[in-house]
Residue frames as qw, qx, qy, qz and C-alpha x, y, z in Angstrom:
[[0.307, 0.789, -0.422, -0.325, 10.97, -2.48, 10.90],
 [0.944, 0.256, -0.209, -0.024, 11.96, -5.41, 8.49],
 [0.676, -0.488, 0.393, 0.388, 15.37, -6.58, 9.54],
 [0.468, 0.733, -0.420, -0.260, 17.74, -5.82, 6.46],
 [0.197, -0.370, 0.901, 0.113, 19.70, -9.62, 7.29],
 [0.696, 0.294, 0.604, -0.253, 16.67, -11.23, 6.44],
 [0.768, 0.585, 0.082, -0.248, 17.13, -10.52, 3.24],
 [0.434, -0.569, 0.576, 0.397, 19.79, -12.44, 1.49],
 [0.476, 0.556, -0.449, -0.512, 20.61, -14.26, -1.56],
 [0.800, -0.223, 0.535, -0.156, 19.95, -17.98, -1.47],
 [0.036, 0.507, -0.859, -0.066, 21.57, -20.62, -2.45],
 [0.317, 0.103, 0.856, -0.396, 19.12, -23.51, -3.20],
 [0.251, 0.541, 0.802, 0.030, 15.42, -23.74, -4.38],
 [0.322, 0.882, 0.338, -0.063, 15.52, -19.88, -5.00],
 [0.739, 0.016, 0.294, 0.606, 18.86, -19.87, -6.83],
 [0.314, -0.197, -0.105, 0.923, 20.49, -16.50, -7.17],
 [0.049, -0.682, -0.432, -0.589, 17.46, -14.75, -6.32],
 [0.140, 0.283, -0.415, 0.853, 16.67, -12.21, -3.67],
 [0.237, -0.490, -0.782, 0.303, 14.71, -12.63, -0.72],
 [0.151, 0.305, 0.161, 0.926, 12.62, -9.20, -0.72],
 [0.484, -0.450, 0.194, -0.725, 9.68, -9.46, 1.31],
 [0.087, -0.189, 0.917, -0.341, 9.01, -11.92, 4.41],
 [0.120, -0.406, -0.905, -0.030, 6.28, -14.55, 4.71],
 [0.224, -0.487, -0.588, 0.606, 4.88, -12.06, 7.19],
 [0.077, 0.411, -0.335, -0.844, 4.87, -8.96, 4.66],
 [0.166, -0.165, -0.797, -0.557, 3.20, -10.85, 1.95],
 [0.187, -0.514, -0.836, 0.047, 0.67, -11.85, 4.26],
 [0.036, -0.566, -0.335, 0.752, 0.04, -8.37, 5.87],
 [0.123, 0.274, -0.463, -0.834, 0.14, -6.48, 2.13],
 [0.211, -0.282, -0.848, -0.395, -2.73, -9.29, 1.16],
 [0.119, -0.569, -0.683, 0.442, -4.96, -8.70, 4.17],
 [0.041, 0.479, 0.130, -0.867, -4.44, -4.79, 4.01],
 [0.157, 0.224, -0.405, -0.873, -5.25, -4.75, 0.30],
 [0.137, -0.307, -0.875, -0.349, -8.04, -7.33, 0.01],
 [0.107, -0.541, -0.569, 0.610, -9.74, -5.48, 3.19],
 [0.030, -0.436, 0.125, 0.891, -9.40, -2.34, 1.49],
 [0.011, 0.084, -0.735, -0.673, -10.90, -3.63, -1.59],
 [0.121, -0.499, -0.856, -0.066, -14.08, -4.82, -0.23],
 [0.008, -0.784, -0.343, 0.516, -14.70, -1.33, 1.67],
 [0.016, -0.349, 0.295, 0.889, -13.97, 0.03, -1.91],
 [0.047, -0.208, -0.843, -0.494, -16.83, -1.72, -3.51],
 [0.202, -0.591, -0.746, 0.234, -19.05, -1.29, -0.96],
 [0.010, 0.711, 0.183, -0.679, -18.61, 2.50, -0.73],
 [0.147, 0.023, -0.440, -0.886, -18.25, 3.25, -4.11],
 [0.178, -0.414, -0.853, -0.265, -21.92, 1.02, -4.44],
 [0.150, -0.666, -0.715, -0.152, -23.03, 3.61, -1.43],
 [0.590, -0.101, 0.319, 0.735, -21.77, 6.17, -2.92],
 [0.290, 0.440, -0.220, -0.821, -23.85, 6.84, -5.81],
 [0.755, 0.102, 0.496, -0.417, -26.48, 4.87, -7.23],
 [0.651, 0.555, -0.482, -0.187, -24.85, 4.56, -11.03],
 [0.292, 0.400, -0.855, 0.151, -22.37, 1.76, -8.77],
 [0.690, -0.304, 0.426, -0.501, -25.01, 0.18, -6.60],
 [0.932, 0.156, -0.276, -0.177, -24.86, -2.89, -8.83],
 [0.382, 0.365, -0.755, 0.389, -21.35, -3.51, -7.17],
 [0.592, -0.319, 0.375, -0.638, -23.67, -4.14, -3.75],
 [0.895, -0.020, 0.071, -0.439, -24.86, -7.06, -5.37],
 [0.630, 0.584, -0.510, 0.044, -21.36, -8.34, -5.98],
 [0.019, 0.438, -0.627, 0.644, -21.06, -8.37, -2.29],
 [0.112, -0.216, -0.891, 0.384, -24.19, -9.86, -1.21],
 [0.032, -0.724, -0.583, -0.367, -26.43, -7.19, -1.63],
 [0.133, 0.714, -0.028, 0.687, -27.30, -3.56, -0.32],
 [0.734, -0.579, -0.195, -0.297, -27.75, -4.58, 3.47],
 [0.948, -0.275, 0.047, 0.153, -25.11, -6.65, 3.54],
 [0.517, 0.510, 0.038, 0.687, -22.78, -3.88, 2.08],
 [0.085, -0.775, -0.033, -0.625, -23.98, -1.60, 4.37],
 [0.833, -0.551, 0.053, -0.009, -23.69, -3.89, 7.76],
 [0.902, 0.051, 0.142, 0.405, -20.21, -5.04, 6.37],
 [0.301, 0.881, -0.051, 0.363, -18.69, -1.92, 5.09],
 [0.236, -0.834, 0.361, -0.345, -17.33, 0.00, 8.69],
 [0.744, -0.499, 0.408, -0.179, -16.51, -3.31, 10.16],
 [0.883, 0.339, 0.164, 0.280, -14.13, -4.33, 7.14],
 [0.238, 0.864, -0.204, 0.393, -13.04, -0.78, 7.06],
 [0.527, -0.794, 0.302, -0.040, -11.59, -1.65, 10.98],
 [0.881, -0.219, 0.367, 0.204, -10.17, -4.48, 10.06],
 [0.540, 0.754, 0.016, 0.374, -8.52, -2.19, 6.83],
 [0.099, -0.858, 0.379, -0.331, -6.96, 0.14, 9.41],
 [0.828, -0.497, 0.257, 0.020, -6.05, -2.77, 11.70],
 [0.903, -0.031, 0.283, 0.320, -3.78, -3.50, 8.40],
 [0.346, 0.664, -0.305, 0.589, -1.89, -0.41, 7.72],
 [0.553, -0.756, 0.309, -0.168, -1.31, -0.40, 11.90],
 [0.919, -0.242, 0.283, 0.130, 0.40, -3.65, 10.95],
 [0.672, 0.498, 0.082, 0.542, 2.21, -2.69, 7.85],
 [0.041, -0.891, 0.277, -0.357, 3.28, 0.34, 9.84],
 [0.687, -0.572, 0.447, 0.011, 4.78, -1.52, 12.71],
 [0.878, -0.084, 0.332, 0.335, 6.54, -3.80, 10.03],
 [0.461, 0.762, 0.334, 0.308, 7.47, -0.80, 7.56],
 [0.036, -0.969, -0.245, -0.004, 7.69, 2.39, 8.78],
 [0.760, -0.448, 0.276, 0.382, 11.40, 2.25, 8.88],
 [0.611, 0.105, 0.662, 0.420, 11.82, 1.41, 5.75],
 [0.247, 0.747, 0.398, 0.471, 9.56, 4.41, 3.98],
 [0.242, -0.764, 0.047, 0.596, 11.41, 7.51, 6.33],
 [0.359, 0.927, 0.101, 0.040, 12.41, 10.15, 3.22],
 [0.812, -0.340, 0.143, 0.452, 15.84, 10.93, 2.45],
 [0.070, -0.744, 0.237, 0.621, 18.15, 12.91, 0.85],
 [0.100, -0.129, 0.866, 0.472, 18.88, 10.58, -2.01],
 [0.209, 0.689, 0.694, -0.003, 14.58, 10.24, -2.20],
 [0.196, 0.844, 0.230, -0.444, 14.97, 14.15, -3.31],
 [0.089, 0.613, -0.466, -0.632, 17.22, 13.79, -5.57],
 [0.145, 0.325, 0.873, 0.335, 15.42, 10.66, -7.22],
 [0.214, 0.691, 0.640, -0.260, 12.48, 13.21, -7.22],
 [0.037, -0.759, 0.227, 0.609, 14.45, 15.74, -9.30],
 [0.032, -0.263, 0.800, 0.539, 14.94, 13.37, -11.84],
 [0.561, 0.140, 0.701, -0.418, 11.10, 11.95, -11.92],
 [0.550, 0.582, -0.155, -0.579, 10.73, 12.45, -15.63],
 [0.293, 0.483, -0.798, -0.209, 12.96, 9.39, -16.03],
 [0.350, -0.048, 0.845, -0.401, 10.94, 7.72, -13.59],
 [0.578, 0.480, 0.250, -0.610, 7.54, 8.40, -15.84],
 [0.472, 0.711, -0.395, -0.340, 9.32, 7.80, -18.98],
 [0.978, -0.073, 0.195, 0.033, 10.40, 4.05, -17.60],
 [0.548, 0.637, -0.431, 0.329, 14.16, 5.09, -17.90],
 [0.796, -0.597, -0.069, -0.075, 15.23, 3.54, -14.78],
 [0.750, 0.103, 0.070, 0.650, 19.13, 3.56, -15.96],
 [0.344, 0.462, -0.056, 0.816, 19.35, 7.35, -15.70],
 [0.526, -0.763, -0.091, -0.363, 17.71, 7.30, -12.14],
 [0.046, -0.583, 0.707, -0.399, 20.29, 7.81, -8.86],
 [0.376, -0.061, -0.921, 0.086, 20.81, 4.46, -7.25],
 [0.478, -0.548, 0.029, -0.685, 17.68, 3.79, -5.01],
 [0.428, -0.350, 0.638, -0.537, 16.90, 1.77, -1.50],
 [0.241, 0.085, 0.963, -0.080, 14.93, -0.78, -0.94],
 [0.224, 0.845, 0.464, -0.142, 11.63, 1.84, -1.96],
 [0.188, 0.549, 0.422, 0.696, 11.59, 4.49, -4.19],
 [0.106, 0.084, 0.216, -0.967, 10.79, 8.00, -3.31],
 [0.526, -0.187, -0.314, -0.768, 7.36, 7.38, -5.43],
 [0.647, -0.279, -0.707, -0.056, 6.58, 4.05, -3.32],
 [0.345, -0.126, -0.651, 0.664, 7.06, 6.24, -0.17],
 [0.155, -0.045, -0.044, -0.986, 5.24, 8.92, -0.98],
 [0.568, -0.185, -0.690, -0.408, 2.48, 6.23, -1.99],
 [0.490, -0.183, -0.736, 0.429, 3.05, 4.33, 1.49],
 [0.166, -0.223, -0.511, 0.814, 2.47, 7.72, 3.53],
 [0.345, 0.079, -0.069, -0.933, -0.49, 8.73, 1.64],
 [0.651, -0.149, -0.671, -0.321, -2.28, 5.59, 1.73],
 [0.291, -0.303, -0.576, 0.702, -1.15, 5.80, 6.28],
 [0.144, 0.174, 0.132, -0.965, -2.72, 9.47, 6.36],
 [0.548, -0.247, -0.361, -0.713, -5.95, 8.23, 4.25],
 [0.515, -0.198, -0.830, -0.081, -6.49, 5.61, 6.25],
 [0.168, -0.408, -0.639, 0.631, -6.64, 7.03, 9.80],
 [0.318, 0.072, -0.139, -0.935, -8.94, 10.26, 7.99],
 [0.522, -0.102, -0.765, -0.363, -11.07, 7.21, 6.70],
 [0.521, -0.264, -0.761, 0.281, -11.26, 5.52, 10.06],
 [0.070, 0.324, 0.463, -0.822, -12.09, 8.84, 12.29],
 [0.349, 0.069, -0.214, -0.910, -14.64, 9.98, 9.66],
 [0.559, -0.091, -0.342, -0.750, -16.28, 6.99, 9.76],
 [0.330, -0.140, -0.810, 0.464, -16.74, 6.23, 13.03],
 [0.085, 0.132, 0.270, -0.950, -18.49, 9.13, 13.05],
 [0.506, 0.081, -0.317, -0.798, -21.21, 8.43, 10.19],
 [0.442, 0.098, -0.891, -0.018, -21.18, 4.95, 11.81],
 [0.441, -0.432, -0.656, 0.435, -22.24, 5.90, 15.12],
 [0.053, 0.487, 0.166, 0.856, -23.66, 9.66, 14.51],
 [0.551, -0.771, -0.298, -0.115, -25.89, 9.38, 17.82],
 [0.779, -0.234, -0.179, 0.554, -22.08, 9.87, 19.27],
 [0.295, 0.266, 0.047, 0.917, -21.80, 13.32, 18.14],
 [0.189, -0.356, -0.644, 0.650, -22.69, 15.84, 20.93],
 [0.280, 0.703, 0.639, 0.139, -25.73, 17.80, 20.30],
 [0.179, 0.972, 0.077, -0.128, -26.09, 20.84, 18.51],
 [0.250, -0.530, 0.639, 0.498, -22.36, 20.07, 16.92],
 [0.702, 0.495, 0.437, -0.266, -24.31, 19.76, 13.50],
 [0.332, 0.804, -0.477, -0.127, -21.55, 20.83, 11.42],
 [0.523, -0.427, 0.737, -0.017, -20.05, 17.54, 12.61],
 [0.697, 0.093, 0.706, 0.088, -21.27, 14.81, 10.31],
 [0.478, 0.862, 0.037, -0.165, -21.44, 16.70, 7.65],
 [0.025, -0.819, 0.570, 0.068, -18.01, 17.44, 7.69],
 [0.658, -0.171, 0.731, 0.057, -17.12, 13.71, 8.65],
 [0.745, 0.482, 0.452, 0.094, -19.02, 12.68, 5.23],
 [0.598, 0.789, -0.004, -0.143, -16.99, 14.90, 3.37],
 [0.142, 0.587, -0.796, 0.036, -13.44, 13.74, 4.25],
 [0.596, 0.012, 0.803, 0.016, -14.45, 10.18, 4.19],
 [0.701, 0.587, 0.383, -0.131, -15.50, 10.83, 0.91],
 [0.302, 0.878, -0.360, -0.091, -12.82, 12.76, -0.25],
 [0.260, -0.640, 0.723, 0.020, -10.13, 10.22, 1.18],
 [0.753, 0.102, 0.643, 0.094, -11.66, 7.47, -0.20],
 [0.620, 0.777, 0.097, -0.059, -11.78, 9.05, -3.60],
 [0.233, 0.818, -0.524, 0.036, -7.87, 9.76, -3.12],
 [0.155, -0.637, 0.745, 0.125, -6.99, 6.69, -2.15],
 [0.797, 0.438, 0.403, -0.102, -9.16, 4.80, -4.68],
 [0.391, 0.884, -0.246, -0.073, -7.00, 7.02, -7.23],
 [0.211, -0.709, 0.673, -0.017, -3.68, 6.30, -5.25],
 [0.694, -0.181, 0.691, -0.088, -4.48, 2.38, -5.60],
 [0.716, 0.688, 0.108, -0.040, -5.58, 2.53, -9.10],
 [0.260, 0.853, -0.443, 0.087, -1.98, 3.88, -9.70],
 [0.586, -0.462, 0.645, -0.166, -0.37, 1.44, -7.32],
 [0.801, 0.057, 0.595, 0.046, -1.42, -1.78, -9.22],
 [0.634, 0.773, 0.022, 0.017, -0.71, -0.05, -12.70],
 [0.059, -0.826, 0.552, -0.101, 2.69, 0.60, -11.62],
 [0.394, -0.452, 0.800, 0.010, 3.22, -2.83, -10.36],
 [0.630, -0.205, 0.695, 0.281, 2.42, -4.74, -12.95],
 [0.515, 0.823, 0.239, -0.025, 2.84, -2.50, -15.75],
 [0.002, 0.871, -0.465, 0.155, 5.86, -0.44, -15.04],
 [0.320, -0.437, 0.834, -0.107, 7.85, -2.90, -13.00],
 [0.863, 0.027, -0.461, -0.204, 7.16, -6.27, -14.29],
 [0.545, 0.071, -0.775, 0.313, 8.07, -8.96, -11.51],
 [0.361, -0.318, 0.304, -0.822, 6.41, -6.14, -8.58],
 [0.828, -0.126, -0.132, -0.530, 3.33, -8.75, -8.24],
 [0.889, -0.066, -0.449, -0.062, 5.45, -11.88, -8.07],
 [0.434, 0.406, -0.555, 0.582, 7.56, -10.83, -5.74],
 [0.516, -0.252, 0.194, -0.796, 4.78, -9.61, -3.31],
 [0.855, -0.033, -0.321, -0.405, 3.37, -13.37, -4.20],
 [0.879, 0.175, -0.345, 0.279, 6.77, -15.36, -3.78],
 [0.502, -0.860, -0.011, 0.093, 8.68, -13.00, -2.14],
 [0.729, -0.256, 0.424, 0.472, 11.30, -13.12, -4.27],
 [0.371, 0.872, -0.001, -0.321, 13.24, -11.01, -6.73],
 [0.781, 0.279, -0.107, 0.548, 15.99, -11.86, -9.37],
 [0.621, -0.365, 0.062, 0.691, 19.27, -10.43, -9.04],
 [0.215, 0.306, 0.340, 0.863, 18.64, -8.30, -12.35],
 [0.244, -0.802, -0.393, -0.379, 15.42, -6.85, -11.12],
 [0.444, -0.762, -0.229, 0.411, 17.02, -5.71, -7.53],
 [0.487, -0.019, 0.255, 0.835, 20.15, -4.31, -9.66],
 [0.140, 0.495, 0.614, 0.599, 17.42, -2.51, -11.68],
 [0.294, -0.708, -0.308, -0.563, 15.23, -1.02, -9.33],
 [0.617, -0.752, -0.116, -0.200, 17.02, -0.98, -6.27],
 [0.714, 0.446, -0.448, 0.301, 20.63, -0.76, -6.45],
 [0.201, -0.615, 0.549, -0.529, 21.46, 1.13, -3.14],
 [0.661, -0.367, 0.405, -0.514, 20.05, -1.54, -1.48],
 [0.965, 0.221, -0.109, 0.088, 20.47, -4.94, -3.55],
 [0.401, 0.540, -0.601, 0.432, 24.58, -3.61, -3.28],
 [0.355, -0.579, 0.462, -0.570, 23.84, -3.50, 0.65],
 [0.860, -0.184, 0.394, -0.267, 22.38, -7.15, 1.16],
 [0.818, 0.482, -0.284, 0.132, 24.94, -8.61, -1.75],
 [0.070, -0.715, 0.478, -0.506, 27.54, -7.50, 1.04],
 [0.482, -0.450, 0.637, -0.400, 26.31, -10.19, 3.91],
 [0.309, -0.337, 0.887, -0.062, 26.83, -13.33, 4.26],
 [0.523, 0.207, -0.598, -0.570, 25.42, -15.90, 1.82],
 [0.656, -0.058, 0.329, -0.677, 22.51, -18.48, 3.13],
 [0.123, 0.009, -0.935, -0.331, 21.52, -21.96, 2.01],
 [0.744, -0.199, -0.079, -0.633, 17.68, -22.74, 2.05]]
């Protein structure tokens, strides 16, 4: 779980701005998603032949197909990591149900008539734990279709099954990402650079994160 001192307000080269994610974060959030991306090309490409051409974006159909499961570990290896640095941080709350009571303001980009929020959003938790839960579905299913001699005989109902929640999870969190990046740099403007830089103004934390921008405005001021 991030420390919450880490994040302060410097004084310096990123004049009142807010420190919002660590070196470490950035880097983990790049891995997880770039991983993720390649084992989304690849499976959509073997998938369904209308996307094979995305095969060739990769190297070709062989090399999509050798590469796939063994990108996909190294996918899961990076939500294990973003959990260990996270998981803290995306726990539900009472104040996350009553920002869900109001979601219409969320949808409607009225962010002034939403209850102060954390550091996350109810929707960025929800996001977080459904993107944890696909991932380990992902990773048991296809271990299985990877290594199908592994499944004990006459348990034919086995791979079958596998292929259809690995399909199904990838299809929901293909969706879940699609939203994700539309959100961050559509909805939120600054989402992306912050992730990049690690840094948010003062107006953007105010904006989208008061509970929590009030909480680190509170400790002790920093000099770079």
């Amino acid at each position: 779980m991030p420390d919450h001192k880490e994040a302060h307000l410097h004084i310096g080269p990123k004049a009142h701005q807010v420190l919002r994610y660590t070196p470490e974060e950035r880097i983990c959030h790049w891995f997880t998603a770039g991983t993720y991306v390649y084992c989304m090309m690849t499976g959509l490409a073997l998938f369904t032949p209308y996307l094979y051409w995305l095969a060739f974006v990769v190297g070709g159909g062989p090399t999509a197909r050798y590469w796939h499961p063994i990108i996909g570990v190294l996918f899961v290896v990076g939500i294990f990591w973003m959990h260990r640095l996270w998981r803290g941080e995306f726990l539900l709350s009472a104040d996350d149900r009553v920002w869900m009571d109001k979601l219409k303001y969320y949808i409607t980009n009225q962010d002034d008539l939403l209850p102060p929020q954390g550091k996350y959003d109810a929707g960025q938790k929800i996001y977080y734990w459904g993107m944890f839960y696909g991932a380990i579905l992902l990773i048991l299913s296809g271990l299985v279709m990877w290594i199908p001699e592994s499944v004990p005989r006459g348990w034919h109902w086995v791979l079958p099954l596998a292929t259809f929640v690995h399909e199904g999870a990838a299809l929901i969190t293909i969706g879940a990402i699609i939203l994700h990046v539309y959100m961050a740099v559509f909805t939120v403007p600054g989402s992306v650079a912050a992730m990049t830089t690690g840094y948010v103004s003062r107006g953007w934390a105010m904006l989208h994160a008061r509970s929590w921008y009030d909480k680190i405005e509170g400790e002790p001021i920093r000099r770079s």
